[in-house]
PyMOL commands that place a pseudoatom at each C-alpha (Angstrom):
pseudoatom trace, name=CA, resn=UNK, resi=1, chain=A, elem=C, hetatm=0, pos=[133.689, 65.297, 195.163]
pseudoatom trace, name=CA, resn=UNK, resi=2, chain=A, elem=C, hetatm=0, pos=[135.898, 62.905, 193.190]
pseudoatom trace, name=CA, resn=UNK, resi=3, chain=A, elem=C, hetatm=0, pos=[137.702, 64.196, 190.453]
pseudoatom trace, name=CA, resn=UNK, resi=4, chain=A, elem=C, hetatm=0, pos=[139.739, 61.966, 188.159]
pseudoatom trace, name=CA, resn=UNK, resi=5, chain=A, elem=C, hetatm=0, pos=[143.056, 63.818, 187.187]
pseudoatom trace, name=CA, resn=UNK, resi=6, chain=A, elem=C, hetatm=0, pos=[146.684, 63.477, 185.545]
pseudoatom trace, name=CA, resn=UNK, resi=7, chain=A, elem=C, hetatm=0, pos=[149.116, 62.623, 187.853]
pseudoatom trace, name=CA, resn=UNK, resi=8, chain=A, elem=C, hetatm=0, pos=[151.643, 65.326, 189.452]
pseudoatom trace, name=CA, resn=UNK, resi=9, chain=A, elem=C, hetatm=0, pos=[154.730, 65.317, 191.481]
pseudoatom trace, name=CA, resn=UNK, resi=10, chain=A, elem=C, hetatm=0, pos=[152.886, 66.231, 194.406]
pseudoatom trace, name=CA, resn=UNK, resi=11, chain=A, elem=C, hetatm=0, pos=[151.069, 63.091, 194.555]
pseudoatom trace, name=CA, resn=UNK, resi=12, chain=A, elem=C, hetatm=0, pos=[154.056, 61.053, 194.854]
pseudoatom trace, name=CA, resn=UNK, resi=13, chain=A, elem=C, hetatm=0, pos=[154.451, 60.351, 198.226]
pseudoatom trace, name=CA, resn=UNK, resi=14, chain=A, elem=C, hetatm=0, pos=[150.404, 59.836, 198.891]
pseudoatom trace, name=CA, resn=UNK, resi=15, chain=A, elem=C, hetatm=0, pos=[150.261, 57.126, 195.621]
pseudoatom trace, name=CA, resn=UNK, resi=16, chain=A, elem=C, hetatm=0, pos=[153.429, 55.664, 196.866]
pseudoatom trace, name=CA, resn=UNK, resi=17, chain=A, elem=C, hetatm=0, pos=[151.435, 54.656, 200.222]
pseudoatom trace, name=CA, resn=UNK, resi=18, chain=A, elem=C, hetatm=0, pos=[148.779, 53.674, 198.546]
pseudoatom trace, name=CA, resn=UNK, resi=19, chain=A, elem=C, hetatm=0, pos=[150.493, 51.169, 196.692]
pseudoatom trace, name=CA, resn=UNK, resi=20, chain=A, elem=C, hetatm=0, pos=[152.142, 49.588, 199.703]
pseudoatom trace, name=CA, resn=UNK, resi=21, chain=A, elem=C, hetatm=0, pos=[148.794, 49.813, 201.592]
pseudoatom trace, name=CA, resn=UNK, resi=22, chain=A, elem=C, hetatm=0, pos=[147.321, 47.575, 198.934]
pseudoatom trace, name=CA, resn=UNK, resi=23, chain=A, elem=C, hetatm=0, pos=[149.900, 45.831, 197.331]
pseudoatom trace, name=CA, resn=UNK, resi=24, chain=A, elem=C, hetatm=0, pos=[148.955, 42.032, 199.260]
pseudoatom trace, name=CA, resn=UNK, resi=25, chain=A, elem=C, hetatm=0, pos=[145.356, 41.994, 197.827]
pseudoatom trace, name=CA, resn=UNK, resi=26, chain=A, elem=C, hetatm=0, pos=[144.184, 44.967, 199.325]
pseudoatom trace, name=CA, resn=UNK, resi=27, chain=A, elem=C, hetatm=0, pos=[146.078, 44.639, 202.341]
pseudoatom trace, name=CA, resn=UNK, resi=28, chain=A, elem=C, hetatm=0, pos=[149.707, 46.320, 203.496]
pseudoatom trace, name=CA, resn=UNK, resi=29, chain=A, elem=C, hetatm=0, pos=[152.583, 44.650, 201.875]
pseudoatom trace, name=CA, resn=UNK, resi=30, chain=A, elem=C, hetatm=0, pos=[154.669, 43.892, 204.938]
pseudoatom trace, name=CA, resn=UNK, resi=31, chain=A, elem=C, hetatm=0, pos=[152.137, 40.983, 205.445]
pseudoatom trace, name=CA, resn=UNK, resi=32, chain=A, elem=C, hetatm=0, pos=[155.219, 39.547, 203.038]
pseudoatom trace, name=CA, resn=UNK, resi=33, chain=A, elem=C, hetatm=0, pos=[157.764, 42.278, 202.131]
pseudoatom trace, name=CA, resn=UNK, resi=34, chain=A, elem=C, hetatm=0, pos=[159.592, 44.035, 205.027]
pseudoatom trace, name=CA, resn=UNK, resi=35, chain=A, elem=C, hetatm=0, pos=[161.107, 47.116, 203.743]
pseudoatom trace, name=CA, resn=UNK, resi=36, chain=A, elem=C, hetatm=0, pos=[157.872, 49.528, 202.433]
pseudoatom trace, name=CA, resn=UNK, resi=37, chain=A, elem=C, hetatm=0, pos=[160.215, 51.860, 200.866]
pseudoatom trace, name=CA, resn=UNK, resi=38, chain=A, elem=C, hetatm=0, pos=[162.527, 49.553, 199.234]
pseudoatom trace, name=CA, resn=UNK, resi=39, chain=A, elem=C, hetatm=0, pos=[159.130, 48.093, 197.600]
pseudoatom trace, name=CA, resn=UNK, resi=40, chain=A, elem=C, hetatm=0, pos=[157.591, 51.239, 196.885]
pseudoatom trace, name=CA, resn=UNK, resi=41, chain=A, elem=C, hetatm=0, pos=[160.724, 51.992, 194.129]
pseudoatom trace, name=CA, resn=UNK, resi=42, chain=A, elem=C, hetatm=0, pos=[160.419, 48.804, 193.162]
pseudoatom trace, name=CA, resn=UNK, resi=43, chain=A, elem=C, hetatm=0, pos=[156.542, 49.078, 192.471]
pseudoatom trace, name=CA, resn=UNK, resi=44, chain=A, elem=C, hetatm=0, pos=[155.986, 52.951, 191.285]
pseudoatom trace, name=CA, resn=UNK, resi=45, chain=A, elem=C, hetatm=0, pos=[159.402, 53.897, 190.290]
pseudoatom trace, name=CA, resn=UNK, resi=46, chain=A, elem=C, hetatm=0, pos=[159.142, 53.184, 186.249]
pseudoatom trace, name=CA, resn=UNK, resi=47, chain=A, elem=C, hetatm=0, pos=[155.795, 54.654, 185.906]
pseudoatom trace, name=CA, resn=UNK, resi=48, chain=A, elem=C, hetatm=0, pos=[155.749, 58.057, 188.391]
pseudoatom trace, name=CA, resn=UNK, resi=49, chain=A, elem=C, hetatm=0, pos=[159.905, 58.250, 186.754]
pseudoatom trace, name=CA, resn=UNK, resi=50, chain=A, elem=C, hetatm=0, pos=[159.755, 57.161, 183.151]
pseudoatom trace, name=CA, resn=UNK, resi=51, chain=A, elem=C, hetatm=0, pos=[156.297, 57.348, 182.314]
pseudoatom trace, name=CA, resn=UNK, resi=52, chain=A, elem=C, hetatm=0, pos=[154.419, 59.550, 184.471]
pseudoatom trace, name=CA, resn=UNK, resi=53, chain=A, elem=C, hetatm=0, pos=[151.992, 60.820, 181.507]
pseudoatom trace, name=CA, resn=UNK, resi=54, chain=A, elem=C, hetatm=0, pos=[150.224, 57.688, 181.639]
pseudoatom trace, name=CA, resn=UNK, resi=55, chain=A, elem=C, hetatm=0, pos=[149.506, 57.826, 185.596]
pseudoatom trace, name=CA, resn=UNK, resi=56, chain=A, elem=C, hetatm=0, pos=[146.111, 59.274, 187.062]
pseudoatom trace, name=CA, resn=UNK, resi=57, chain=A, elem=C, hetatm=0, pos=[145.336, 59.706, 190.327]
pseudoatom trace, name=CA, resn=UNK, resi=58, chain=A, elem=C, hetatm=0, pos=[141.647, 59.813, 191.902]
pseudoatom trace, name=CA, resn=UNK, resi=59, chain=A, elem=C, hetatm=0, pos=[141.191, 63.176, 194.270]
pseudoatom trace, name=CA, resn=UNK, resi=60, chain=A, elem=C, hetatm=0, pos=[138.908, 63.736, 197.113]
pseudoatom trace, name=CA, resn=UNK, resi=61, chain=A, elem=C, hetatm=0, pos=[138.995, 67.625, 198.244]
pseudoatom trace, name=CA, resn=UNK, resi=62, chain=A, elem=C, hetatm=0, pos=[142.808, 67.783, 197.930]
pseudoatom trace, name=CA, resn=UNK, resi=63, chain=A, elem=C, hetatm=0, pos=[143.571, 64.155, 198.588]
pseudoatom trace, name=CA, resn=UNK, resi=64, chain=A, elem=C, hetatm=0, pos=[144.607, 61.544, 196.638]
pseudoatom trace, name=CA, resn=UNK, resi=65, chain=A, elem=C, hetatm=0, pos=[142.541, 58.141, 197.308]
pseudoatom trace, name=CA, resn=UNK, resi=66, chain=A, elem=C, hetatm=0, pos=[143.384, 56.184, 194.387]
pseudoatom trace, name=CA, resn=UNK, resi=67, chain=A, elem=C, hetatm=0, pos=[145.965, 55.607, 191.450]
pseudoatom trace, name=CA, resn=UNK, resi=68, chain=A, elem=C, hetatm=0, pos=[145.856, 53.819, 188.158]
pseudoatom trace, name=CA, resn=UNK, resi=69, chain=A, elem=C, hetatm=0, pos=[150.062, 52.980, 186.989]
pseudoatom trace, name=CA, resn=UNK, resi=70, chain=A, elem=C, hetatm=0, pos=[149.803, 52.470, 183.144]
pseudoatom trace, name=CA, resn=UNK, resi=71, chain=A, elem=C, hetatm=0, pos=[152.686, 51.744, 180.302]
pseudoatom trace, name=CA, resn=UNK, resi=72, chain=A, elem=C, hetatm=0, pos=[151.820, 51.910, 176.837]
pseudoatom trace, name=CA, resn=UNK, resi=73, chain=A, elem=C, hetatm=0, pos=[155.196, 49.617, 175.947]
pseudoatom trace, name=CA, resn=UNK, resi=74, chain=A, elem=C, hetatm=0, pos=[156.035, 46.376, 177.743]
pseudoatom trace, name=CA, resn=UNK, resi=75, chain=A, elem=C, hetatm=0, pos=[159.574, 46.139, 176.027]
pseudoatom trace, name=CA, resn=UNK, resi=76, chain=A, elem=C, hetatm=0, pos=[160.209, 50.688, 177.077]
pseudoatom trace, name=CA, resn=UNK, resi=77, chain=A, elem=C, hetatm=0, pos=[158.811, 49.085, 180.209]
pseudoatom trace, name=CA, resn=UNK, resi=78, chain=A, elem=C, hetatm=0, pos=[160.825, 46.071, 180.807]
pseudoatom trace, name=CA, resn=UNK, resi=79, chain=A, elem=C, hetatm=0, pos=[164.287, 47.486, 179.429]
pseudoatom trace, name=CA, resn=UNK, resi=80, chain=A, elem=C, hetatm=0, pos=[163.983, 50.234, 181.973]
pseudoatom trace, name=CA, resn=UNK, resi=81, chain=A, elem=C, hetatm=0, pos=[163.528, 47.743, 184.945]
pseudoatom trace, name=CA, resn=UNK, resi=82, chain=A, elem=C, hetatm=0, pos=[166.651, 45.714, 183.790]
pseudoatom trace, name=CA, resn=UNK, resi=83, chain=A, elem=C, hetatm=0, pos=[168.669, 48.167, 183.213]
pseudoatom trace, name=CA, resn=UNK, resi=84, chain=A, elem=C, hetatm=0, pos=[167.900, 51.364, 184.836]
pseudoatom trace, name=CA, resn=UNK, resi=85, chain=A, elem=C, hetatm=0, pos=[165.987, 50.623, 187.511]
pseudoatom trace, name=CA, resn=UNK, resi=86, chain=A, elem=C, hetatm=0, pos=[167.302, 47.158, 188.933]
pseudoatom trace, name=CA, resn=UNK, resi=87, chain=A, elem=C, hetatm=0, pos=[170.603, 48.200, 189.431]
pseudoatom trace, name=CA, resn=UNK, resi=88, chain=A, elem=C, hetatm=0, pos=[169.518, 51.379, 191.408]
pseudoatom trace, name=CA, resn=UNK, resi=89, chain=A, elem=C, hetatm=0, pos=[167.757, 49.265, 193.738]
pseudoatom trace, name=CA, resn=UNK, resi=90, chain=A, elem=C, hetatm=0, pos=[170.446, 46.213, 194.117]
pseudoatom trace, name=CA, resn=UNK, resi=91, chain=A, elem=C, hetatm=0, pos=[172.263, 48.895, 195.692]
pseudoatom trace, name=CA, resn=UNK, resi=92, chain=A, elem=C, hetatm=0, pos=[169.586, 50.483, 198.095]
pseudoatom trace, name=CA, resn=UNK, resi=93, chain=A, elem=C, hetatm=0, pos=[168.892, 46.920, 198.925]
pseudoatom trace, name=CA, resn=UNK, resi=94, chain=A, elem=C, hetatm=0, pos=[172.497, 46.252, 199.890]
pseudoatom trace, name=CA, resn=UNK, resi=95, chain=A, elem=C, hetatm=0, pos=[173.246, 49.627, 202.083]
pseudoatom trace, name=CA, resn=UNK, resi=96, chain=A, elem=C, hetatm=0, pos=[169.632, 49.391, 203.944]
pseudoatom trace, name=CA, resn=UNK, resi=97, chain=A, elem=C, hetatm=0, pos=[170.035, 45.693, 204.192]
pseudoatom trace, name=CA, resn=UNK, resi=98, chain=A, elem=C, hetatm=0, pos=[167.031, 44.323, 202.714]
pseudoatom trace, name=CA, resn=UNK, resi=99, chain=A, elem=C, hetatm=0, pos=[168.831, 41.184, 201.238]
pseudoatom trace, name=CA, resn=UNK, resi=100, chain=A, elem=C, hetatm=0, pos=[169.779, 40.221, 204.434]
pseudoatom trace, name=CA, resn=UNK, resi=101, chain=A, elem=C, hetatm=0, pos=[166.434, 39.892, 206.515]
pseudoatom trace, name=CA, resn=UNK, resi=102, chain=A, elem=C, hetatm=0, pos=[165.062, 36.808, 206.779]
pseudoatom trace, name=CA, resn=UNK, resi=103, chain=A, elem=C, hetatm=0, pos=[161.569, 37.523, 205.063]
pseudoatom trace, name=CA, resn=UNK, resi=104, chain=A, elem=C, hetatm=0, pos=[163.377, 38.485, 201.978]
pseudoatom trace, name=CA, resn=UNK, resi=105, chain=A, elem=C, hetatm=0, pos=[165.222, 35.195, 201.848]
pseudoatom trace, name=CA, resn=UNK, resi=106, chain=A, elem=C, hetatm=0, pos=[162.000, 33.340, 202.070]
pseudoatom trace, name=CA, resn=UNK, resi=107, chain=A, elem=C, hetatm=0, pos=[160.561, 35.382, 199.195]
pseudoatom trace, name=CA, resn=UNK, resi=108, chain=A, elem=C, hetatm=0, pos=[164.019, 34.944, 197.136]
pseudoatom trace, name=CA, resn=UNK, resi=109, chain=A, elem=C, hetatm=0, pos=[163.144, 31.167, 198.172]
pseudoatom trace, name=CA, resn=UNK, resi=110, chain=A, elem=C, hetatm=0, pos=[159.593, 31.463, 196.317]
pseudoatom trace, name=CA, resn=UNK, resi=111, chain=A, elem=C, hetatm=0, pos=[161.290, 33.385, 193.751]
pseudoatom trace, name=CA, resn=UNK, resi=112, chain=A, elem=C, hetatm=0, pos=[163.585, 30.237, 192.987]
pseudoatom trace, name=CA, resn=UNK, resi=113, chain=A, elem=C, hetatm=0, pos=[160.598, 28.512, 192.708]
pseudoatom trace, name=CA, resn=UNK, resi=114, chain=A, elem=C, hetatm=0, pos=[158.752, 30.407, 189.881]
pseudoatom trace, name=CA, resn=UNK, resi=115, chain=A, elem=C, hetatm=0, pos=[161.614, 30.238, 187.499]
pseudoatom trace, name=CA, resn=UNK, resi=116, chain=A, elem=C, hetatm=0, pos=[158.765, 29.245, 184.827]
pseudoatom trace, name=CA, resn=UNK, resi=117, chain=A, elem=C, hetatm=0, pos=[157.219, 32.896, 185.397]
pseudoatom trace, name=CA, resn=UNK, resi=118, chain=A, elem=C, hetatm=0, pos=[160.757, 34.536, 184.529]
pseudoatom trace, name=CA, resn=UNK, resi=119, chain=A, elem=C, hetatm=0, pos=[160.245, 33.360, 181.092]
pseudoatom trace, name=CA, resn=UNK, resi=120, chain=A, elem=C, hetatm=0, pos=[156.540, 34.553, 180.942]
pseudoatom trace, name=CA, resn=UNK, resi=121, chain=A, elem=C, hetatm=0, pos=[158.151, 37.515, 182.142]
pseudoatom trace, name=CA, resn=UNK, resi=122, chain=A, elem=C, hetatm=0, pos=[160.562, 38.008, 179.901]
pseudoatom trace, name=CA, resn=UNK, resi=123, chain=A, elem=C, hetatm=0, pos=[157.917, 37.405, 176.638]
pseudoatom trace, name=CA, resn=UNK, resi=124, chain=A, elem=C, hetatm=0, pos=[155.613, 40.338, 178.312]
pseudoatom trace, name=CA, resn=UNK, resi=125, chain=A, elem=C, hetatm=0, pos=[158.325, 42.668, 178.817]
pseudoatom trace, name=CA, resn=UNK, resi=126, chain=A, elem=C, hetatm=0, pos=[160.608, 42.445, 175.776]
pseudoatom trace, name=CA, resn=UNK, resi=127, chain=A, elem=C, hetatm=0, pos=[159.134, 40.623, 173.295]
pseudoatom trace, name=CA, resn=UNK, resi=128, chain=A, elem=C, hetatm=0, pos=[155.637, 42.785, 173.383]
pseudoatom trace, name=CA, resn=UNK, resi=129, chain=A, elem=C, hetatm=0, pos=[154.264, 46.288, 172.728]
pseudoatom trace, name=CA, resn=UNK, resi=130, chain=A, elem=C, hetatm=0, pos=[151.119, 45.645, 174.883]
pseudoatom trace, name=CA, resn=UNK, resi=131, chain=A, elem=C, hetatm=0, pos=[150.683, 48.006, 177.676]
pseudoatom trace, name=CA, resn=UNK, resi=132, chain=A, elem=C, hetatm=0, pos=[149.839, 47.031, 181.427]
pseudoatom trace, name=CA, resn=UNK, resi=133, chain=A, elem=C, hetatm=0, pos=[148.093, 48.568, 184.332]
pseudoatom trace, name=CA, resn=UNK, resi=134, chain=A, elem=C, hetatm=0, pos=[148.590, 48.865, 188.500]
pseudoatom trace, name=CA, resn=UNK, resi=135, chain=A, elem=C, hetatm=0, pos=[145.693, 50.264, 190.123]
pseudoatom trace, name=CA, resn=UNK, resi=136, chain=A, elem=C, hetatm=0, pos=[145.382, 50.975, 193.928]
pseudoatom trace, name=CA, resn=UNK, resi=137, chain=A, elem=C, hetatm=0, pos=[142.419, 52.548, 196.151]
pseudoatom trace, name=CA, resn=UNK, resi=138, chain=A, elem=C, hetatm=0, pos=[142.730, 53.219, 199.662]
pseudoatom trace, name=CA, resn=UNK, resi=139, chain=A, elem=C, hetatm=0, pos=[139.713, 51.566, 202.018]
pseudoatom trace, name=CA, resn=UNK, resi=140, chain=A, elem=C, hetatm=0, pos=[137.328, 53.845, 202.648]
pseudoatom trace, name=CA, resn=UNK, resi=141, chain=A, elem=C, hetatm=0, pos=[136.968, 54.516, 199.297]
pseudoatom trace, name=CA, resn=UNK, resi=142, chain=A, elem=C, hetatm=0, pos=[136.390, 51.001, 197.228]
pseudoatom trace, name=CA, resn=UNK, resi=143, chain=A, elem=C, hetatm=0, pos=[132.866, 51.278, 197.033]
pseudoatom trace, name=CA, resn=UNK, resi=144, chain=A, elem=C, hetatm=0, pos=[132.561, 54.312, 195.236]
pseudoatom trace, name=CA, resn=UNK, resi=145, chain=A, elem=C, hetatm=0, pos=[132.941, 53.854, 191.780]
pseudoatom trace, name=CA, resn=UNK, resi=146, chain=A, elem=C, hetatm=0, pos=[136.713, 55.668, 191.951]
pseudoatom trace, name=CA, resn=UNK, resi=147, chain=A, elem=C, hetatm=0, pos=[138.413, 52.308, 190.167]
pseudoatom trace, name=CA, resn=UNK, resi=148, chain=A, elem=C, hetatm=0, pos=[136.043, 52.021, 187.409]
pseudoatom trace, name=CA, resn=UNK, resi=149, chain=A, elem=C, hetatm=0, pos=[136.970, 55.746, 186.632]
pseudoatom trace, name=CA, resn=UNK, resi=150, chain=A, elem=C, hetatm=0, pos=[140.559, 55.377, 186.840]
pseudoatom trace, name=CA, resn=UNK, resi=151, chain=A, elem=C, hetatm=0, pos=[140.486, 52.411, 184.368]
pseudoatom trace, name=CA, resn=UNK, resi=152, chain=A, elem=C, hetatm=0, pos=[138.311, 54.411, 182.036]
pseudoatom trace, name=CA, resn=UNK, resi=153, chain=A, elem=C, hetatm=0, pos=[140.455, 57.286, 182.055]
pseudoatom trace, name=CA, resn=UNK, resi=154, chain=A, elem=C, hetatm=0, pos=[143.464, 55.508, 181.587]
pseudoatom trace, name=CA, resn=UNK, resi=155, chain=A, elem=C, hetatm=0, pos=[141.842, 53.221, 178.280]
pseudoatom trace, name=CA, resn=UNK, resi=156, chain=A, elem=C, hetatm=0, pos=[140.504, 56.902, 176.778]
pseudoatom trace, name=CA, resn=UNK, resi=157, chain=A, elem=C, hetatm=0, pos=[144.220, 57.751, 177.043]
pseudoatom trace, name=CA, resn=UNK, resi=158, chain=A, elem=C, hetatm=0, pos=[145.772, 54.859, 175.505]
pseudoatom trace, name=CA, resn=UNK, resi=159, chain=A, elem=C, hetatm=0, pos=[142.921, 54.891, 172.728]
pseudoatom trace, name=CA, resn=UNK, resi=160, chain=A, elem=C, hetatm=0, pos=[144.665, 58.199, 171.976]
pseudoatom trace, name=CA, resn=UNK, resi=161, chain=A, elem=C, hetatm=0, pos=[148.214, 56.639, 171.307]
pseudoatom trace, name=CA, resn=UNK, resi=162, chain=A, elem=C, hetatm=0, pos=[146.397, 54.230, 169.328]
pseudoatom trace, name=CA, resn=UNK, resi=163, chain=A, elem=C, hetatm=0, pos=[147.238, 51.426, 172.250]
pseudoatom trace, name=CA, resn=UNK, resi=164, chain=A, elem=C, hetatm=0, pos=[145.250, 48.037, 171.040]
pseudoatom trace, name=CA, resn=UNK, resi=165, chain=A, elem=C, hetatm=0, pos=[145.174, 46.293, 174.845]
pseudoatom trace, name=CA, resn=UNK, resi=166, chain=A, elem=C, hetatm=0, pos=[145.754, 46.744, 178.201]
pseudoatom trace, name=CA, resn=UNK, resi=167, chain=A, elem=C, hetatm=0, pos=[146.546, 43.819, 180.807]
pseudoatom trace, name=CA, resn=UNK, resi=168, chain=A, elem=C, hetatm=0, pos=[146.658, 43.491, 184.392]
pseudoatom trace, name=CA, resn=UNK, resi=169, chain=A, elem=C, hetatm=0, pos=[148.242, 40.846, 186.246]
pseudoatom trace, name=CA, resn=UNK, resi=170, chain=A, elem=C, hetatm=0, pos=[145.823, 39.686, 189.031]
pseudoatom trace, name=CA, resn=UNK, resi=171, chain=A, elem=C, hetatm=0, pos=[146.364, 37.155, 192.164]
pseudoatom trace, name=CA, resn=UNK, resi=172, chain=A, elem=C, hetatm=0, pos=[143.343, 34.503, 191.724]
pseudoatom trace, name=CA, resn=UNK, resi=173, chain=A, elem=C, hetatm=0, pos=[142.454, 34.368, 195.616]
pseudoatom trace, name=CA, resn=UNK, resi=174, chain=A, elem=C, hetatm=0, pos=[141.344, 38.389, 195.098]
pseudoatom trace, name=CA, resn=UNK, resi=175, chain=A, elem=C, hetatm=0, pos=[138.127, 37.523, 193.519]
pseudoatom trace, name=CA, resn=UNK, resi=176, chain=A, elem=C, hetatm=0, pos=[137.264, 41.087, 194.143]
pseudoatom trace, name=CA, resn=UNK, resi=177, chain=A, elem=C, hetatm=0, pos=[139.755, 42.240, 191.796]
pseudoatom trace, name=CA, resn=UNK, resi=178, chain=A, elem=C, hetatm=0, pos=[139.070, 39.218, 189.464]
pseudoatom trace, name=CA, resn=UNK, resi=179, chain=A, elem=C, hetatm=0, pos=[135.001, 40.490, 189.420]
pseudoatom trace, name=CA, resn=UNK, resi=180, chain=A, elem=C, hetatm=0, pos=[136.303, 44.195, 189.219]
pseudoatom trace, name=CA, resn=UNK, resi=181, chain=A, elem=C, hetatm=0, pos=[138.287, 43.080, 185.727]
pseudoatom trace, name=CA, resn=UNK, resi=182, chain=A, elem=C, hetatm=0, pos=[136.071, 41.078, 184.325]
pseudoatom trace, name=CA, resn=UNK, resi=183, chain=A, elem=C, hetatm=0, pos=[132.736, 43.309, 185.211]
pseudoatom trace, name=CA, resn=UNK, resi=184, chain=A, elem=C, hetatm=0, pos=[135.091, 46.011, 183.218]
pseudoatom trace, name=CA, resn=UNK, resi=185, chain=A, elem=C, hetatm=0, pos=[135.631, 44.174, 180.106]
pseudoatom trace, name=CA, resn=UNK, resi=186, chain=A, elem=C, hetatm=0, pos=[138.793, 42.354, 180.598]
pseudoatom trace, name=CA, resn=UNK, resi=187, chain=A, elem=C, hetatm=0, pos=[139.008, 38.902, 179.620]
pseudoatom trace, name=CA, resn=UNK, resi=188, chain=A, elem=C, hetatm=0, pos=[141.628, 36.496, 181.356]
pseudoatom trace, name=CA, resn=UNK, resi=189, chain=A, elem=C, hetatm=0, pos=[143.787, 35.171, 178.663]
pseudoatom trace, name=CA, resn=UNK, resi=190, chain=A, elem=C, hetatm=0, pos=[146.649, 33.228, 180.327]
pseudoatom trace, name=CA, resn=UNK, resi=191, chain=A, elem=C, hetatm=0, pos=[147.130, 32.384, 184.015]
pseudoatom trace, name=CA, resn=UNK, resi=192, chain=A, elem=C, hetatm=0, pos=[150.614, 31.040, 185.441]
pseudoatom trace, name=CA, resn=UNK, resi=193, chain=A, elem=C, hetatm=0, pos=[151.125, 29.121, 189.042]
pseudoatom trace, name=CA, resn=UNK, resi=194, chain=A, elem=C, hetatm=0, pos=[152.873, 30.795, 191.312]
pseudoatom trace, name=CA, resn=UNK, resi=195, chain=A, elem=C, hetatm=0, pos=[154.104, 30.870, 194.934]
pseudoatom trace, name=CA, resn=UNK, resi=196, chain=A, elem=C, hetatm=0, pos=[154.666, 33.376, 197.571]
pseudoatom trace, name=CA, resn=UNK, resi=197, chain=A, elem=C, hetatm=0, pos=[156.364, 33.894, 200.866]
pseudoatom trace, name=CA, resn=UNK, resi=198, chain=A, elem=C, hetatm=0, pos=[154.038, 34.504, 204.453]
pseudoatom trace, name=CA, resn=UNK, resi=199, chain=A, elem=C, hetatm=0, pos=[155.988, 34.093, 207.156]
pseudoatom trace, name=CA, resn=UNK, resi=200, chain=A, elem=C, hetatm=0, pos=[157.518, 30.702, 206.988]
pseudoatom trace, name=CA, resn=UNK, resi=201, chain=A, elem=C, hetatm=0, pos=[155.445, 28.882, 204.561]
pseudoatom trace, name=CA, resn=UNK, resi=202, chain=A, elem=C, hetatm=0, pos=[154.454, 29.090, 200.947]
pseudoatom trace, name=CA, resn=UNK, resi=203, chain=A, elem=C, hetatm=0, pos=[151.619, 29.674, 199.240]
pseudoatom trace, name=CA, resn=UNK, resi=204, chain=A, elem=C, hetatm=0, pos=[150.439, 28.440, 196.344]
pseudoatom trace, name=CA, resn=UNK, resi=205, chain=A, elem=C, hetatm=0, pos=[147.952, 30.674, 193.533]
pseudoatom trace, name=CA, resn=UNK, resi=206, chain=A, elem=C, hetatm=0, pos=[147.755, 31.437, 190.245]
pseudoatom trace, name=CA, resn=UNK, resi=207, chain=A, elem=C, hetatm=0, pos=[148.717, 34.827, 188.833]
pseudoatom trace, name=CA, resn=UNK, resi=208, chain=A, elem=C, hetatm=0, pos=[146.042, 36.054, 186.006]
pseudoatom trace, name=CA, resn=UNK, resi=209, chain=A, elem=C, hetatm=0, pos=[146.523, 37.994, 183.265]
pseudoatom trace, name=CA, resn=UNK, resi=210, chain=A, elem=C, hetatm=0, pos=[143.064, 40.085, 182.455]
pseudoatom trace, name=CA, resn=UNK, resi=211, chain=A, elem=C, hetatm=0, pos=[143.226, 41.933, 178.815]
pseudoatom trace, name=CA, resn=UNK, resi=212, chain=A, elem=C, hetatm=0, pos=[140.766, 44.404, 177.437]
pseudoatom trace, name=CA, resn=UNK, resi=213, chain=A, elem=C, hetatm=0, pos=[141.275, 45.123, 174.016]
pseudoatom trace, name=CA, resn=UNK, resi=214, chain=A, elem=C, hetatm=0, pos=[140.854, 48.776, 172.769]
pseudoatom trace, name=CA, resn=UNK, resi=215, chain=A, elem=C, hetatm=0, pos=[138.471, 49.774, 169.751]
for i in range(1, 215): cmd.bond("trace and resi %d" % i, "trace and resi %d" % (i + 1))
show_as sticks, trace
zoom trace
């Protein structure tokens, strides 16, 4: 039975995987980020740390199969990244030695060249009281209605602090996630180019950003 629930500190370490089991279009991140831990804080650590009211988690007898990461507040959101959580993991990064593999040079390489997407960043993050969601379901379990559910959960919950939209930011070659969004009620408003590290070339896409406003 699947039961949709708030999140809980228990389910840290199972949504954690999760997310880096998914995070390259459904696929496990190292396909482009080697460190899984280093990118799980990076990924999770505002919303299961700052903002863990607006996390559910999808539950299968006992086990957690699926997460939905909301904010309510881009600019609570993006002022705790800069500031609390960025330093934290410049200095992880430094004593496990992340900055100095070779695939994270290539992605600080692809990072040089989406300077534009700073800016966009920057706008969403600080300049904006729009909230945002991450979603994640293991395989095994995408066919079974558990996303829709989270998404729904998570909207009834931001109608309730009188949140007006939610957006996701979604890579353009997952048409799967693009159909999920869209079959949902999300609209794509804006999309940005973009380019990311896989092994030593770069790849071009566009990053989406889906909205669904709340009534």
């Amino acid at each position: 039975m699947i039961t949709i629930r708030p999140f809980n500190k228990t389910d840290r370490a199972a949504l954690r995987q999760i997310c880096c089991d998914v995070a390259d279009r459904g696929e496990k991140i190292e396909n482009f980020f080697p460190d899984r831990e280093f990118a799980a804080d990076l990924l999770t650590s505002y919303y299961l740390d700052y903002e863990p009211d607006s996390t559910f988690v999808a539950d299968v007898d006992g086990a957690v199969v699926g997460y939905i990461n909301g904010c309510l507040d881009n600019r609570r959101y993006g002022l705790a990244v800069m500031f609390l959580i960025i330093p934290k993991l410049i200095i992880k990064g430094l004593v496990r030695g992340v900055f100095f593999r070779r695939e994270f040079l290539l992605i600080f390489k692809s990072m040089l060249k989406n300077w534009r997407r700073v800016f966009v960043w920057r706008k969403q993050s600080f300049h904006s009281h729009q909230g945002h969601l991450h979603i994640g379901v293991a395989k095994g379990f995408r066919t079974q209605s558990i996303g829709q559910k989270l998404v729904r959960a998570l909207l009834d919950y931001a109608r309730q602090n009188n949140i007006h939209e939610l957006a996701a930011s979604v890579h353009d070659g997952n048409t799967a996630a693009c159909r999920f969004f869209e079959q949902l009620g999300f609209v794509a408003r804006d999309q940005y180019p973009m380019m990311m590290a896989y092994g030593d070339s770069f790849k071009e896409y566009h990053s989406v950003s889906y909205v669904k406003s709340i009534i």
